[in-house]
N, C-alpha and C positions, 0 to 999 in steps of 0.2 A: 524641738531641737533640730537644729540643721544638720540630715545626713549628707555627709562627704558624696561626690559620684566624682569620678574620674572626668577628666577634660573631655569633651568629644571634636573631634574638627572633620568638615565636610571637606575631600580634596578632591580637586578634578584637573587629569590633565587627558592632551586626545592626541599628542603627539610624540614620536619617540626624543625628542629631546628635550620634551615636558617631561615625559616619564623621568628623562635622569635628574633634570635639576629639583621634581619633587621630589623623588626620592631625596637627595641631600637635602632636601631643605626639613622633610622631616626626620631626618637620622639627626637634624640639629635639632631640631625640637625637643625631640624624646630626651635629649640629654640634659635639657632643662628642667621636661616634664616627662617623667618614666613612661607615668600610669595613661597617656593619653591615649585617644583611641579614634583611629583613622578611616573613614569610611570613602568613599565616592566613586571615581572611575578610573583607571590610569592602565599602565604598562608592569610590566615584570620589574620593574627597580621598584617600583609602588608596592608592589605585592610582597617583594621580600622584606621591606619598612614595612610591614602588619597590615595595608590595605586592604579593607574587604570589597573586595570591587564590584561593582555591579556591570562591567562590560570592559570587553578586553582591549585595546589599543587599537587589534590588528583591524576593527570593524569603526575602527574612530577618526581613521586618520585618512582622509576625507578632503578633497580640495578641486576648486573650482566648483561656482556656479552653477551649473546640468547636472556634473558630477553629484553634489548635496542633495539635488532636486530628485535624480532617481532612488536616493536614499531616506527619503520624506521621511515614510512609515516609521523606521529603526530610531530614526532622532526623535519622532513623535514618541513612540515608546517609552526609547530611554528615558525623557524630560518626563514622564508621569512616573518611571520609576524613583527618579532621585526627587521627585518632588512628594512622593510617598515615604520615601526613606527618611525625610530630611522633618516629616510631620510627625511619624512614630517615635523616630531616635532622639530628638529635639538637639541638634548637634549646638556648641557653644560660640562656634566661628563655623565663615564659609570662604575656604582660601580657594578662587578658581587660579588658575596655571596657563596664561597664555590661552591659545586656545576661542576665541572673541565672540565667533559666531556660533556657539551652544552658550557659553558662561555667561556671554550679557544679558541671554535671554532667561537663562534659570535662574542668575540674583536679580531679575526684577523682580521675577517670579518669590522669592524666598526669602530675602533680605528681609529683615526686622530688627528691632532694638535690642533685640534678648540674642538674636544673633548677625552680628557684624559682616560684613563682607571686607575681607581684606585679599587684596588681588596682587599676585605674584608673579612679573615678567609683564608689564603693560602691553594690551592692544595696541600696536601700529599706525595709531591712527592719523599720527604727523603725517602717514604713507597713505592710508585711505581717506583722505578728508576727513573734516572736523566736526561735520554733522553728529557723527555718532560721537563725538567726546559729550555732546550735553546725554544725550543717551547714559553713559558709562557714570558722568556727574551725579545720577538719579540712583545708582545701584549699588554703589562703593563705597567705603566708607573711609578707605588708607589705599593708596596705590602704591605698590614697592613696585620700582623702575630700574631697570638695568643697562640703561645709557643716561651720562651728567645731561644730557640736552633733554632729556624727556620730562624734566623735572619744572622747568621753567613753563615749558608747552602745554600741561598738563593743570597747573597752580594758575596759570591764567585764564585757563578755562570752568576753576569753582572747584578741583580736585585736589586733597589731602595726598601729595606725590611726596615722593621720600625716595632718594637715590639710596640704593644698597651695595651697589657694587655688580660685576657682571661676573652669574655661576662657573662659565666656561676658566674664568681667571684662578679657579679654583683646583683644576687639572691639570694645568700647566706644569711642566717640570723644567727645570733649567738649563740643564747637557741635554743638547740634541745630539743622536747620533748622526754618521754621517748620510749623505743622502746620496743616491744610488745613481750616479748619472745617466743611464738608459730608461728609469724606470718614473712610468705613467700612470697616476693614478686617475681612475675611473667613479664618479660619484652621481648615479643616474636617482638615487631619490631613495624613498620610504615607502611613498605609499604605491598602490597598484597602477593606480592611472596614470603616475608619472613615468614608472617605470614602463609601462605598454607604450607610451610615445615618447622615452627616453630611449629604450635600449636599441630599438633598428638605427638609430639615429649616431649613436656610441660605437656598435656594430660594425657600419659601414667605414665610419674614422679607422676603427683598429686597422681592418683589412686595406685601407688605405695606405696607412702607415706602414703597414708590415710587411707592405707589398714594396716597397720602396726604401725602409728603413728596418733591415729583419734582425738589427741587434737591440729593438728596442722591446721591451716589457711594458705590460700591463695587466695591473691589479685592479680589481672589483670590488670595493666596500659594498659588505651584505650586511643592512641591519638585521637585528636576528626576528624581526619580527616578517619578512621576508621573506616567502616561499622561493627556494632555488631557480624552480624550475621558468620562472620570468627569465630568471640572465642568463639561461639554456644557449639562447644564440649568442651572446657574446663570449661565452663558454669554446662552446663551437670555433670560433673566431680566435681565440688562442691568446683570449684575456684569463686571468687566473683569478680563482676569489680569494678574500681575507674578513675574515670578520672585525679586526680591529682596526678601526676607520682613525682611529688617533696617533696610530704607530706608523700608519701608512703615512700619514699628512707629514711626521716627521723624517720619513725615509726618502719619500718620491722624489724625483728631479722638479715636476711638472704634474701638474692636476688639471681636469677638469671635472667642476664642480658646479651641482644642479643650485638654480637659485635657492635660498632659504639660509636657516642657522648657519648650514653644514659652510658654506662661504667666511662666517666669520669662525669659525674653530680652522679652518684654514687659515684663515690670515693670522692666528694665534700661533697657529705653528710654526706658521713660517715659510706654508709654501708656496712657490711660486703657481699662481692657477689664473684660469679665466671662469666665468659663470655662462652657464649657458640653460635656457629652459624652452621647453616647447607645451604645449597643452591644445584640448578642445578650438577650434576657431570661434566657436561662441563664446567660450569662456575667457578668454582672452579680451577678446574687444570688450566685454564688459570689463575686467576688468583694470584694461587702460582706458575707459570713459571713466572710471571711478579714479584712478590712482592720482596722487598728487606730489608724486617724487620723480627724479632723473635721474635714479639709477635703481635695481631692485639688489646692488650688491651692497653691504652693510660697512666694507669698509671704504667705496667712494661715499656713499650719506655721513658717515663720520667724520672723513677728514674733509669732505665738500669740497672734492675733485675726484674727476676720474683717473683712479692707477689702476685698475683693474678689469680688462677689459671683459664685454658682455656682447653675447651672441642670443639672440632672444625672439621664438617665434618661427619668422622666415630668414630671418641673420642667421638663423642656428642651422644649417647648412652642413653635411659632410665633408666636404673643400675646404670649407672656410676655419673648421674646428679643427683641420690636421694640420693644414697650413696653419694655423696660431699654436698647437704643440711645439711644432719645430721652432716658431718663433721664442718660445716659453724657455728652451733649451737650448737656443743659440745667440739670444742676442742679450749678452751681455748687459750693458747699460740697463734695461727693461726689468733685465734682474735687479739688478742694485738697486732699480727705482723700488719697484716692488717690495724688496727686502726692507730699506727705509723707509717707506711708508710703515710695511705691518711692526717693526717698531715704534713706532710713533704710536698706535694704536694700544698696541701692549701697556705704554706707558699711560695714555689716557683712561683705560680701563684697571689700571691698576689698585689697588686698597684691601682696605678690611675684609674677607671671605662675605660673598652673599649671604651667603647659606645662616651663618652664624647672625649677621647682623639683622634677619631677616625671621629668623627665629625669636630671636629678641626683641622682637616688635612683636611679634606673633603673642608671644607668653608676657609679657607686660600687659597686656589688652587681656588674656584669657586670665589673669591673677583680677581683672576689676570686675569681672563675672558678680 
């Protein structure tokens, strides 16, 4: 006689804004499937959704090149934990979360017929060259994508892609409050390395500004996975923290904001920003030998035009990022353009909740078990 066992799903995500959209994506799950049970690696929205993690965010979230390479040993590690975890618990699915350069390598590793890989928030890889799409062709079994263009990209390459919609469209709220005309928000990153050669950088803008412009405000979005004491000198410098990085985007006159996600939930909101990143000088030129975009801002690659200006590297300058605040808040037209673009966007991204449609993919595959 066949004894019943509860669903099991292996989840992995390594950044804080994996943590949030797995979280929702299994708070949608569960509502399908009560009894499931979630295992892998992720962040505190993971944890309060029942994850039993096997390592915390703050040690996952990891970027550039040199950077990865002095953390060898920890990745070698983790990858025999969850490949120990994933042979005792014999989990039903393997949903990785964004995240490319641990996950590609663990479903090559673990994939099998008895357990699916189904991959949530597709690798970039329209961004990094298409070499690794036959890579990813080998390890996946259903890709759920969250931009309409990744879908085509993806299906041409031998990949099972399925647009779901995009999570951030799912926090949205309608009434914006109004926004604060002096006030600047500040968005220097996540993880540690970005912040050590974002914040002198951020720092020196403020004191710029405030030296010449002293009715203006500036706020600090601190992820909470974040040690304070990094934005100590921007602190110093007479920026203010906030933890709610979503209320900010809604409030500010003007942002600047470090490359990555955190760019497009700006442009959701609606604010007016520029992008700006710095990193390693090795890491960098590797990875602009690799890259195969012209822009690293998400809402010029969507509308395929730049409206949003980028400072990046040695562009990313203290001059040059105060002088484009004042710009961000005095000229007019730049607004408008901006504002009707990130419309545009909102509309393009619009539909069915990820979360939900993404779950239902999820749980139609775990019922053919």
């Amino acid at each position: 006689m066949h004894t019943y066992k509860p669903p099991r799903i292996f989840i992995t995500a390594g950044e804080p804004s994996g943590d949030a959209h797995a979280a929702r994506l299994m708070a949608a799950i569960r509502l399908q499937v009560p009894d499931v049970i979630f295992e892998g690696f992720g962040g505190p929205r993971m944890e309060m959704e029942g994850l039993r993690s096997l390592a915390h965010i703050r040690d996952l979230a990891v970027t550039g090149f040199y950077e990865v390479a002095k953390r060898y040993s920890f990745f070698t590690d983790l990858m025999k934990r969850c490949e120990k975890a994933i042979s005792t618990n014999k989990p039903d699915m393997f949903i990785p979360v964004d995240y490319p350069g641990f996950n590609m390598r663990l479903a090559a590793r673990v994939r099998s017929p008895r357990m699916p890989v189904v991959w949530y928030i597709a690798p970039q890889l329209w961004a990094w060259g298409e070499r690794r799409a036959t890579e990813l062709a080998r390890v996946v079994d259903r890709l759920l994508v969250v931009f309409p263009f990744e879908v085509e990209f993806f299906q041409q390459r031998g990949i099972a892609a399925e647009y779901v919609g995009h999570p951030l469209m799912e926090t949205l709220t309608d009434v914006s409050p109004e926004r604060k005309h002096d006030q600047i928000l500040l968005m220097p990153g996540s993880r540690r390395q970005e912040i050590q050669h974002h914040v002198p950088l951020l720092t020196d803008v403020v004191r710029r500004l405030r030296s010449s412009h002293a009715d203006l405000q500036f706020v600090v979005a601190k992820s909470a996975n974040v040690d304070e004491s990094l934005l100590r000198p921007l602190l110093n410098a007479g920026a203010e923290l906030r933890s709610d990085a979503r209320q900010e985007m809604q409030t500010a006159a003007a942002g600047l904001i470090k490359a990555g996600t955190s760019t497009l939930e700006a442009t959701l909101s609606g604010l007016p920003f520029s992008t700006f990143y710095r990193t390693s000088f090795l890491s960098y030129h590797i990875s602009k030998h690799l890259a195969s975009i012209s822009s690293v801002t998400l809402a010029n690659l969507l509308l395929q035009r730049d409206v949003v200006r980028e400072f990046i590297q040695s562009e990313a300058r203290p001059e040059a990022l105060a002088s484009d605040v004042l710009d961000l808040l005095e000229n007019q037209p730049r607004r408008l353009e901006l504002r009707q673009a990130m419309h545009e966007i909102q509309t393009m991204l619009a539909g069915t909740g990820a979360s939900t449609t993404a779950a239902q993919i999820v749980t139609s595959m775990l019922g053919k078990r």
